[in-house]
N, C-alpha and C positions, 0 to 999 in steps of 0.2 A: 387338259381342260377340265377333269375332271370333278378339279378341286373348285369351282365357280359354285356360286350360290343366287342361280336368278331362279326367280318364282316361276312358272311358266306363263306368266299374263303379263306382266309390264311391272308393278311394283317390288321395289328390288331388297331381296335379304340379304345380308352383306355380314359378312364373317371377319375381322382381324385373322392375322396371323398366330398362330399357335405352334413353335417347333416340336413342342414333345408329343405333340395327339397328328400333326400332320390338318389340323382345320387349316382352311385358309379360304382368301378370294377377296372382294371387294376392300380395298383400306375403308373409312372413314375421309369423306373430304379432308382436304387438309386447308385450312383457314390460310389467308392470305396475310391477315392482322388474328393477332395472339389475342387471348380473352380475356372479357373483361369484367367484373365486379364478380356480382352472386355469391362472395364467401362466405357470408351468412346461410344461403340458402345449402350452398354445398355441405356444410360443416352438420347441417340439421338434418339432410340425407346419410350421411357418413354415419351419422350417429343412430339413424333410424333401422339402419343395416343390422345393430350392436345389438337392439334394447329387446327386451323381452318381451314375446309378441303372448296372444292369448294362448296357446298352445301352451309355452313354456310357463305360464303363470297357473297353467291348470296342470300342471305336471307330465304333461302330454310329451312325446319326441313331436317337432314339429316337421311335419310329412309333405311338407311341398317348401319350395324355395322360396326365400323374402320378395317382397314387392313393393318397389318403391317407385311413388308416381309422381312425378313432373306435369301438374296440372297450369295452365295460362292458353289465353288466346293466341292465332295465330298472330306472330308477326313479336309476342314477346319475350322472344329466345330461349324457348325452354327448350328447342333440340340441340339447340347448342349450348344450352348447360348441361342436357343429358349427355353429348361426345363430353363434353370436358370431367364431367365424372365419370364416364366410361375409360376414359384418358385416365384418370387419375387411378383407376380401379386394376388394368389392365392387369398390372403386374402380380395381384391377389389372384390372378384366377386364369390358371397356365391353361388351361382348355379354349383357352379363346373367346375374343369377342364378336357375336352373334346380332347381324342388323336386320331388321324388316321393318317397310312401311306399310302400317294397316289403314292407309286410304290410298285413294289412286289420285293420279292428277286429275281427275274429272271429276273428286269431292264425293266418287263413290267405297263405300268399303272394300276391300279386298276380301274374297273369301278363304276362308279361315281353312279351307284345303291348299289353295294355292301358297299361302307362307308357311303352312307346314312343311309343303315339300323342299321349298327353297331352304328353311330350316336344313332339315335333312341332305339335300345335295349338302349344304355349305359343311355338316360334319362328316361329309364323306360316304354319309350309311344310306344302303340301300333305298330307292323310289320308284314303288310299285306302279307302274303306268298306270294313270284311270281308277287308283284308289278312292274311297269316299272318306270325308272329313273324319271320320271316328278313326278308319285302320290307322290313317296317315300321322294323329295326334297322337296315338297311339305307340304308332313307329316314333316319333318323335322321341315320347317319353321315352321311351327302353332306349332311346340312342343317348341320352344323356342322363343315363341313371352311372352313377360313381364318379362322373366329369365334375369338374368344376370352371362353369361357363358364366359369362356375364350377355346375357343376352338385352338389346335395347329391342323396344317395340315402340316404334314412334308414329304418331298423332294415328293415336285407338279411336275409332268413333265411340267404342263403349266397354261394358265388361264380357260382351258376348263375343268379342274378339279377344281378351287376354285371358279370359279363365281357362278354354280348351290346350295353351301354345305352354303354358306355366310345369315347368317340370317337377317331377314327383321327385325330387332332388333336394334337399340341404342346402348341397356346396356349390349350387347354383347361385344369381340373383339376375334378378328380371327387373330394368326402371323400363317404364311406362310413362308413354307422352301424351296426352290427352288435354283437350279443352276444359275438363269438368272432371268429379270421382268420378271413381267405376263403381259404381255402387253393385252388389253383388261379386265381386272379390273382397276375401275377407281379411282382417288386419292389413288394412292400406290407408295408413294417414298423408293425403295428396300434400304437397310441397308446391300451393297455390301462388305463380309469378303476377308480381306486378311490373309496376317501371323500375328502373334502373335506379342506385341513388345517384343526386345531379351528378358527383365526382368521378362517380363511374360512367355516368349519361355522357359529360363532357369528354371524359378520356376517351369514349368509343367514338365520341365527334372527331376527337383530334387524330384518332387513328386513319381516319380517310380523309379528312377536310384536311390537315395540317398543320404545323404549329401557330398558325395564325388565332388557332382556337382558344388556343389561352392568353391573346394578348387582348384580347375583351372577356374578361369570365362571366362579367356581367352577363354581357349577350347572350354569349354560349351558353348560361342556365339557362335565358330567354326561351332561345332555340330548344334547350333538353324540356322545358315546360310546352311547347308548344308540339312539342313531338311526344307529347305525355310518358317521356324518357322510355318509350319502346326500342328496343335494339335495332328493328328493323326501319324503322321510320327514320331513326338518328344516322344510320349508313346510306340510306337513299338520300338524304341533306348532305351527310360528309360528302359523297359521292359528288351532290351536284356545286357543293363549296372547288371539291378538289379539278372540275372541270371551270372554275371560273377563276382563275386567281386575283381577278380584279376586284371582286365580290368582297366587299366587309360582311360578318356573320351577323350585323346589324341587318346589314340589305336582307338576307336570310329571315329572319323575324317578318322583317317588314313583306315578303314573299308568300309566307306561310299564312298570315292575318291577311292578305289577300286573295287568299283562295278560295275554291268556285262552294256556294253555300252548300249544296248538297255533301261537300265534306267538312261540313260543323258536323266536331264532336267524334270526329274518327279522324284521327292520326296518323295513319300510315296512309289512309287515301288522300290525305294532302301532302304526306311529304310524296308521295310516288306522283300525284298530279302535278309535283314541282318538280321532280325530275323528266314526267315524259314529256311533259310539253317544253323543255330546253331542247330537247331531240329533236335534229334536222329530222327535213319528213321523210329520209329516206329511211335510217335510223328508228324512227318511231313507229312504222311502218310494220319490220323488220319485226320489232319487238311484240308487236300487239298478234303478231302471227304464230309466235311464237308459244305461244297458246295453243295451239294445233299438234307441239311437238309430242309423239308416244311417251307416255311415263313419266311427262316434262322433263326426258333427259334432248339435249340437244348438242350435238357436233356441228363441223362447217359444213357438212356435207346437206344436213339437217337443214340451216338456215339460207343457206345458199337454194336449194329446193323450193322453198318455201316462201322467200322475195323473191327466186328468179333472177339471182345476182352471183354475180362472178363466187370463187370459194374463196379468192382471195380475199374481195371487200366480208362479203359473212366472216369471215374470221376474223379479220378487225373490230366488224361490229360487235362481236360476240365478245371481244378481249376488252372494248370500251366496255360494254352493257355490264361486264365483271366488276371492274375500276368504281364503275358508277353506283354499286352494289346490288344494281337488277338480277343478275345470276350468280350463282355458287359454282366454283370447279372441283370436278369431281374425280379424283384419280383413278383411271377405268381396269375393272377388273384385278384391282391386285398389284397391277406392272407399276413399276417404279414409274414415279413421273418423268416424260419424256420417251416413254419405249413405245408409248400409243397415240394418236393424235388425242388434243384436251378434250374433254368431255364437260358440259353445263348442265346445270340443272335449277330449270325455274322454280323459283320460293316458292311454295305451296302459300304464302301470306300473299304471297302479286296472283298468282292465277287466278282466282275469280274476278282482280279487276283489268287483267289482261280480255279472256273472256267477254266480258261488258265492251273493250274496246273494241274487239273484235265485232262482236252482234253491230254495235251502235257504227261503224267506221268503214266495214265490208260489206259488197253486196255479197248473198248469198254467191252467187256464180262465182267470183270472184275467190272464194272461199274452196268450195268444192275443186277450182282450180290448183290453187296451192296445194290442197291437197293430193291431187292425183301428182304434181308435180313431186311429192315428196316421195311420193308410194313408188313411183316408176322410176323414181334415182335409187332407192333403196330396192328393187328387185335389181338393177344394174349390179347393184356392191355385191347380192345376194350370190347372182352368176357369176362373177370374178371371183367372189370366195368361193366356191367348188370346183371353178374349173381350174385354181389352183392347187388343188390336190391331184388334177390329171394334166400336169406337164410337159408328160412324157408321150402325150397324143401329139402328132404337129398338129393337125387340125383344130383341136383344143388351142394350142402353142399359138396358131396364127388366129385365132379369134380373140385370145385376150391381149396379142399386138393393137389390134384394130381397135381396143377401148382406148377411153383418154387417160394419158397418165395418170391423173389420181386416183383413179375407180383400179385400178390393179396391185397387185399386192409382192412384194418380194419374193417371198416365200409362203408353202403352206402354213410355216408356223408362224408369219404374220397375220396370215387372213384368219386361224385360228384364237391367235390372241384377239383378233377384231371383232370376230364372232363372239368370242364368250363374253366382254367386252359391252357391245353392243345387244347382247341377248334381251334384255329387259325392255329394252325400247322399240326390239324386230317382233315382238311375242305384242308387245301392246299395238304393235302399229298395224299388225296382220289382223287383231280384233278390233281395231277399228273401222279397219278396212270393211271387215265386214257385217259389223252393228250398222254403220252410216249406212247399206241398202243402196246407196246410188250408183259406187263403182265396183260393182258385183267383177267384171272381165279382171280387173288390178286387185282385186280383194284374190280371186283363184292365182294369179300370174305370184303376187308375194307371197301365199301358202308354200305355192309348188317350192316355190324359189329358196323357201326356209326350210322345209322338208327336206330336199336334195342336201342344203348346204351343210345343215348338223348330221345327216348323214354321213356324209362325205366326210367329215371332220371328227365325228363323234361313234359312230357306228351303229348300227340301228335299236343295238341292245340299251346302249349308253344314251342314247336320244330320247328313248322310248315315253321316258315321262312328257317332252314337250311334243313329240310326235302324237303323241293322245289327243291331248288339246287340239294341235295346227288340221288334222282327220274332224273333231268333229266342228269346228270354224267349217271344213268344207263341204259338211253335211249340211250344215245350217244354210249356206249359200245354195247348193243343189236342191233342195226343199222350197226354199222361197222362188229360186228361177225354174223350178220344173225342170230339170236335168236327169232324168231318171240314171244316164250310165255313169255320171259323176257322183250321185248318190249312193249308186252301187260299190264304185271304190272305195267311198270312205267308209260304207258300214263292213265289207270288206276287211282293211286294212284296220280297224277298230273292233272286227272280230279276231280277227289277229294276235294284235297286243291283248284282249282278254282271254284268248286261250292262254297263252305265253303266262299272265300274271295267274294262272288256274281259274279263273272264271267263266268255267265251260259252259255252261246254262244258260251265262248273258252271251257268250260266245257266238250257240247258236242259234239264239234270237234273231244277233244280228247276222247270220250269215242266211235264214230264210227272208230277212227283212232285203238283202241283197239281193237274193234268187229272183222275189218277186221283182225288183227295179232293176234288174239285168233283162229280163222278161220283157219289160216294158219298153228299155232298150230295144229290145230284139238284138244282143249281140253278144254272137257266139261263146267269146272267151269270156265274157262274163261271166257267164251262163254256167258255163265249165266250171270256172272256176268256184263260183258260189256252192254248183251242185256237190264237189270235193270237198269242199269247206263243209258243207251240213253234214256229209259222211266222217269225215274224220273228226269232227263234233261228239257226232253218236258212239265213234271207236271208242274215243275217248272217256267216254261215257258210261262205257262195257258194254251198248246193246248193238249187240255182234249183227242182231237180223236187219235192222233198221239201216248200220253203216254199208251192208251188205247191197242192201236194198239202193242207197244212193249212190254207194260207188258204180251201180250197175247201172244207175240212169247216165252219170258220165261218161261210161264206156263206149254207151249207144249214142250218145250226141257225137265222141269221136271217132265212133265205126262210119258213120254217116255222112262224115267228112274225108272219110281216108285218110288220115293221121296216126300211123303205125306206132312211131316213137311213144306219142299218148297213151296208143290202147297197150303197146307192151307194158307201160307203167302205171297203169290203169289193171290189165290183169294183176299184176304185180299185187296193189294195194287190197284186191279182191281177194288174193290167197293166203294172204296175208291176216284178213278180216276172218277168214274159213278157216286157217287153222287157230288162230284165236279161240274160236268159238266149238274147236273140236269136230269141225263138219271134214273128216280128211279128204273125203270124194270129191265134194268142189273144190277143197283147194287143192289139190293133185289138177284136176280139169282145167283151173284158173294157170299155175303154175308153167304147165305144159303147153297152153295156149299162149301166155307169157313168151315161153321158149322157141314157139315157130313164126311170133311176129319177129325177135331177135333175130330168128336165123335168117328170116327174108330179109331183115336190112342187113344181115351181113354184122353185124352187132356181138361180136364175139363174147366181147365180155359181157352183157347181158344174158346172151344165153349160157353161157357159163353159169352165173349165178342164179338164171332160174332155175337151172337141171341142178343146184346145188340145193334149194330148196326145196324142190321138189320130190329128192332123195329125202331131207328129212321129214318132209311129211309123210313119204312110206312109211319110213323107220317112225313114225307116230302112227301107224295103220297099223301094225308089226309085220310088213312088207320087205322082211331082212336081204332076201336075195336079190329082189328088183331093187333094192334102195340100192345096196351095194352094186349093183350097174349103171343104176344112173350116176353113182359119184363116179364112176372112171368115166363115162363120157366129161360128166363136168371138169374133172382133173385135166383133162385132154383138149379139151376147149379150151380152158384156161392154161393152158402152154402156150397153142396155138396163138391165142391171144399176145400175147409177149407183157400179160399184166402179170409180172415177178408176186407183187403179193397177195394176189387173185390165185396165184396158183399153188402159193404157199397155202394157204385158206384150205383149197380146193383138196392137196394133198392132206391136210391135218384129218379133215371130214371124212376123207376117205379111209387112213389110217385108225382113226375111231371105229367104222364099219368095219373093218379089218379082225379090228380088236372081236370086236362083239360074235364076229362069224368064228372065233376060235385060231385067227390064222396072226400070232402075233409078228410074226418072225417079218410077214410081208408088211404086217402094221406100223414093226421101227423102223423099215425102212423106207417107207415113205416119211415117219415123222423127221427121219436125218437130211433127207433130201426135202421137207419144206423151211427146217432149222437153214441148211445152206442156203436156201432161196433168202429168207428172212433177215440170215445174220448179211449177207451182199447187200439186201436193202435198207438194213439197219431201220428196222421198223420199231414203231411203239411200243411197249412191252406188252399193254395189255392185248395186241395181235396175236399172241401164243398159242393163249388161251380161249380164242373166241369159239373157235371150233367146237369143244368139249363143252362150252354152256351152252351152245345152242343145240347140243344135241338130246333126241330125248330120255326122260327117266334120270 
């Protein structure tokens, strides 16, 4: 799954196939009806690619990639002239084709960190969890320096989303979908769409309406004039021609000049008010809810949620709303069509008057129902998809018997195709969950539920970028409800990922920022945990007295609990910390204290390896002959134990001591007898050697 390119919030970067670089992930929808006119328009971009920009005129190398901008309002096909030259381009530029939309379905911008990243998954390279917009644009750049990539950035609010994403590359090109210039990018003459010419107006009629389109031309230019020949207004007519066959494209005309006054003058909102109101009310219903869907991507599972209707009828609905040219189908994740259930996604030109339908048609309650309906079908899928990577529980085994057959999946590597798949719409719909404030309980139940699942699937290292995000969604939630111990997890698990990316400073920020709401908790393992967290902050950090300092207040929370296993490993990190910092007496004290909690629980091979380090911190004291006794107890421990390369270790250690006292003769023959141990266990190579780097001098 690696190879997927979803942003971590909802709007989705989408990458073509690439075999020689290995990019891949989202295809390009794939059109239903083939495309139609714009050769002019393309012919003028192809050419814009060529011509000699300011740079080249002033003798200059030009030091960033071409940019070519597909400027028109929504609704007059300019993302679909940008795939059809992306289509057309594909072949110039073996690196792959690179997608993102920089607005959301809610008509807000995407930020310009989040389609970085999506960026970067989709070519593979590295994605710092919790980076900020500069490192990430950054990383972009260096990941596409000597590729040659066609990147699409479709419907830009402005130039303060495409100047940061534009690579410091040549043999890149970047087109750009926007309502208007981008004024501050430089050298970009926009390629401003209007209507269709009629011939091609009509041909896109007849593609969905039928041949009945040309047996009145008349009309049909009528139709492409009153549709002000916008592409998408002419498919919602074909659409509702091709549901009526009894319809003359006269009656059409006469349809359209009867529509409700508020859409004089706008185009698409009478041909879409000519389609929705054809729509049984069950149908229409369906559709205006659909407005609700994350990312405005939407499946059966999605619409069926959401009206409250069988999967079977939604998926009808969804396959007419297609026909009728209300949604686009989107081939999910890469998989060949047919290996994943269809995937939809609503016109960014219908959402806002979906929306209006919505406000004006729903009551509130009503709304806020749909929703929890959809959230609580999608933490369902969330829990089948994890618990399909543990099969081999029965327990597991007999709880995802008990789901209904759709919600379960064949295989791991279905539910993972589903996930990666689905990502862009699980990422948007967990922040919605918990922008909206009202279902705070189902906003935490879909975190958890996305958290475990790309775990499970992905592994924590590999998740790590969307696990950032989904941590601080639940800090946001634990803030607003006053959940001090749930706020504590997330700042936690958010310090975490910023030690892990080196950001030890904001690390332990957040791990005091934890302390104190473990505190307020009142609960223990929080507590604990936070107070290691700030210590191993400070190790981190070099300041040996301070980690010293906290590791010892964790000690005493677990002394006070009687929790042995803790405090042996808890001395452990103390003597650890002490010889760090060259203090050998407490870490000898630490060490050895270490070694009598092990021996009370009977913990062989702990006390083995305390008395092993405990030996080297002599030999750090230059305690030559006491060191050299405690490694044959540890040596002997570690038989006792039956841990084979615990004892290999244990002999090498000792064998070095050996060395050092003058006695080599006993020296090789402990290193022969831990080579037997090791070569029986066929151990890692670099086990050999451990012995001798950790010893000192």
């Amino acid at each position: 799954m690696r190879g997927r390119q979803v942003d971590g919030s909802g709007p989705v970067a989408e990458a073509g196939r690439a075999q020689q670089t290995g990019v891949r992930g989202r295809q390009a929808p794939s059109p239903s009806h083939p495309f139609v006119g714009r050769a002019r328009e393309i012919k003028e971009l192809r050419d814009d690619i060529v011509r000699a920009g300011l740079d080249t005129l002033s003798g200059r190398k030009r030091p960033r990639s071409r940019v070519l901008l597909i400027a028109g309002q929504p609704g007059s096909g300019r993302t679909a002239l940008a795939e059809e030259l992306a289509r057309q381009l594909a072949g110039e530029y073996p690196d792959g084709v690179l997608r993102a939309r920089l607005t959301g379905a809610d008509g807000e911008p995407v930020p310009t960190e989040r389609t970085a990243r999506a960026l970067l998954a989709a070519l593979g390279a590295p994605v710092p969890a919790g980076a900020e917009e500069d490192v990430l644009t950054a990383a972009l750049r260096r990941a596409l320096d000597g590729r040659r990539a066609l990147i699409v950035l479709d419907d830009a609010a402005g130039a303060e989303q495409v100047d940061p994403l534009l690579p410091d590359e040549s043999g890149c090109l970047v087109v750009a979908v926007s309502r208007g210039p981008l004024t501050g990018v430089p050298d970009v003459r926009p390629c401003t769409l209007g209507g269709l010419d009629t011939h091609a107006a009509v041909k896109l009629l007849e593609r969905y309406g039928g041949h009945r389109i040309t047996c009145d031309p008349v009309a049909a230019a009528a139709v492409a004039e009153e549709c002000g020949s916008q592409p998408a207004a002419l498919i919602l007519v074909g659409g509702w021609l091709a549901a009526r066959p009894k319809m003359s494209v006269l009656d059409v005309v006469k349809r359209l000049r009867e529509q409700r006054p508020e859409s004089a003058g706008r185009p698409l909102a009478r041909a879409f008010w000519l389609a929705y109101e054809a729509l049984p009310a069950t149908a229409a219903r369906t559709l205006h809810l659909l407005a609700l869907a994350p990312a405005g991507l939407v499946d059966a599972h999605t619409a069926s949620a959401l009206a409250g209707c069988s999967l079977s009828t939604a998926q009808s609905l969804l396959e007419d709303f297609t026909v009728r040219g209300m949604l686009r189908t989107e081939t999910p994740g890469g998989a060949p069509d047919g290996a994943l259930p269809p995937q939809y996604r609503v016109p960014g030109c219908l959402t806002p008057l979906l929306r209006a339908l919505l406000e004006a048609q729903e009551r509130e309650t009503e709304v806020e129902l749909a929703r929890a309906r959809m959230l609580e079908r999608t933490v369902r899928q969330l829990y089948s998809c994890r618990a399909a990577t543990e099969r081999d529980d029965p327990s597991v085994r007999r709880r995802i018997d008990q789901l209904p057959r759709p919600l379960r999946f064949p295989s791991p590597a279905a539910a993972g195709e589903w996930l990666d798949a689905r990502l862009p719409a699980l990422l948007a719909a967990a922040r919605m969950a918990v922008e909206d404030g009202r279902l705070d309980t189902l906003a935490r139940r879909l975190v958890s539920a996305l958290t475990r699942a790309l775990t499970a699937h992905l592994g924590a290292e590999a998740a790590a970028p969307e696990l950032y995000g989904l941590h601080q969604l639940v800090l946001d939630v634990a803030r607003r409800c006053e959940m001090p111990l749930e706020k504590a997890a997330a700042l936690l698990n958010l310090g975490d990922l910023d030690a892990r990316a080196g950001r030890t400073a904001e690390a332990l920020g957040r791990y005091r920022d934890a302390l104190q709401a473990a505190r307020e908790a009142d609960d223990p393992y929080a507590i604990s945990r936070a107070l290691e967290s700030v210590a191993t902050a400070h190790q981190e950090l070099g300041d040996w007295q301070r980690a010293a300092d906290w590791f010892r207040r964790g000690l005493e929370l677990r002394l006070t609990r009687g929790e042995l296993a803790e405090q042996a490993r808890l001395y452990g990190k103390l003597g650890t910390v002490h010889t760090q910092a060259g203090q050998w007496n407490d870490a000898l004290r630490d060490w050895r204290a270490a070694a009598a909690v092990c021996r009370r629980l009977r913990d062989l091979p702990g006390h083995a390896r305390a008395l092993s380090e405990a030996a080297l911190v002599l030999e750090y004291a230059g305690r030559a002959r006491e060191a050299l006794r405690i490694c044959r107890e540890a040596a002997e421990c570690a038989r006792q134990s039956g841990d084979v390369r615990l004892e290999a270790m244990a002999r090498l250690r000792l064998a070095d001591a050996l060395e050092r006292r003058g006695d080599g003769a006993a020296a090789e023959q402990h290193r022969q007898a831990a080579g037997e141990l090791l070569a029986a266990d066929e151990p890692a190579p670099e086990v050999l050697g451990a012995a001798r780097s950790a010893a000192p001098g």
